[in-house]
C-alpha positions in Angstrom: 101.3 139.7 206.2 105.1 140.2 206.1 107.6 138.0 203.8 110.7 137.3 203.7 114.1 135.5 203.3 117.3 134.9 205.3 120.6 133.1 205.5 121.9 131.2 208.2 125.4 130.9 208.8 125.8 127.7 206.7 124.2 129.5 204.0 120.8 128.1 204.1 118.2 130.4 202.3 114.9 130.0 204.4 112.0 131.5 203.7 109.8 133.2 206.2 106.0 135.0 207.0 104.9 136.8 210.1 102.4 139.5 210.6 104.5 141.8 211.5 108.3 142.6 210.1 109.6 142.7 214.3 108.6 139.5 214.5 110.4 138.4 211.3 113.5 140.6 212.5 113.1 138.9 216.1 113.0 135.6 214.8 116.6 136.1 212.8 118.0 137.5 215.6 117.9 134.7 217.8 119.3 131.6 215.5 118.6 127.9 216.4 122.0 127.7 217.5 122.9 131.5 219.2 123.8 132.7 215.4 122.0 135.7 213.6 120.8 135.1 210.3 120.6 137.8 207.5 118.3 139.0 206.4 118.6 138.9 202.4 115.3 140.3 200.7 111.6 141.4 201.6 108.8 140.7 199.3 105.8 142.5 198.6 103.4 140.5 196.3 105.2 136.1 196.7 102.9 134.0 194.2 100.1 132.3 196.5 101.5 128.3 195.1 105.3 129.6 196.7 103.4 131.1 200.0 102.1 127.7 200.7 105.2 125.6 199.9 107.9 127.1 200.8 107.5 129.8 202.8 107.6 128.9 207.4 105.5 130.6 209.4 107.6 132.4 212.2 104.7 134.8 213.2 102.8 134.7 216.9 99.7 132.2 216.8 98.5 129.2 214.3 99.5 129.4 210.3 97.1 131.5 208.6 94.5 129.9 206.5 96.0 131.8 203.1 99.6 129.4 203.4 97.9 126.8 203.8 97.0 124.0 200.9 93.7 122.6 200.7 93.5 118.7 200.6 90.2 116.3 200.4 89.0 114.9 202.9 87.8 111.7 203.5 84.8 111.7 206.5 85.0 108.1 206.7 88.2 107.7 208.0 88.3 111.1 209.6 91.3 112.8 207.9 92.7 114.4 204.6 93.0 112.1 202.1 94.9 111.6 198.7 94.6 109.2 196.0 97.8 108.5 195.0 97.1 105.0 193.2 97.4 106.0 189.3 
C-alpha cells in the first residue's frame, strides 16, 4: 500500500492511499474541479491510528480492511454500536 499527501489549489492538504503510486498520481491529476493537485510528500511507514483517520482511500476497489477502525457491534439491532452515555 502507497501513501501520500497533496495540495489542491486552495491549499487543502489531503491525505491519500492506493495500491499502487499510478493510481495516486492519476487521482491528482484529474482534480474535482479540472485542477491538478501537488503532490507534496510520500510516506513509507504512517502510524496505523493516522492511516485510519485521516488518510482517503483513492485506490481501485473497496477500503482495505487495515484503514479501517473497528467498532462493536450490537446484533440486536443489526449494526455498529457505541455507547456514548457517560
Amino acid at each position: 500500500m502507497k501513501f501520500a499527501s497533496c495540495k489542491d489549489i486552495n491549499g487543502t492538504i489531503e491525505y491519500i492511499a492506493a495500491d499502487e503510486e499510478h493510481e495516486i498520481e492519476v487521482y491528482c491529476e484529474n482534480g474535482v474541479l479540472g485542477s491538478e493537485k501537488e503532490l507534496l510528500a510520500w510516506y513509507t511507514n504512517p502510524t496505523p491510528i493516522m492511516v485510519s483517520h485521516h488518510f482517503k482511500w483513492v485506490g481501485k476497489g473497496k477500503r482495505p480492511p487495515q484503514m479501517q477502525i473497528s467498532r462493536p457491534f450490537d446484533y440486536n439491532i443489526g449494526k455498529p454500536h457505541v455507547d456514548n452515555s457517560f
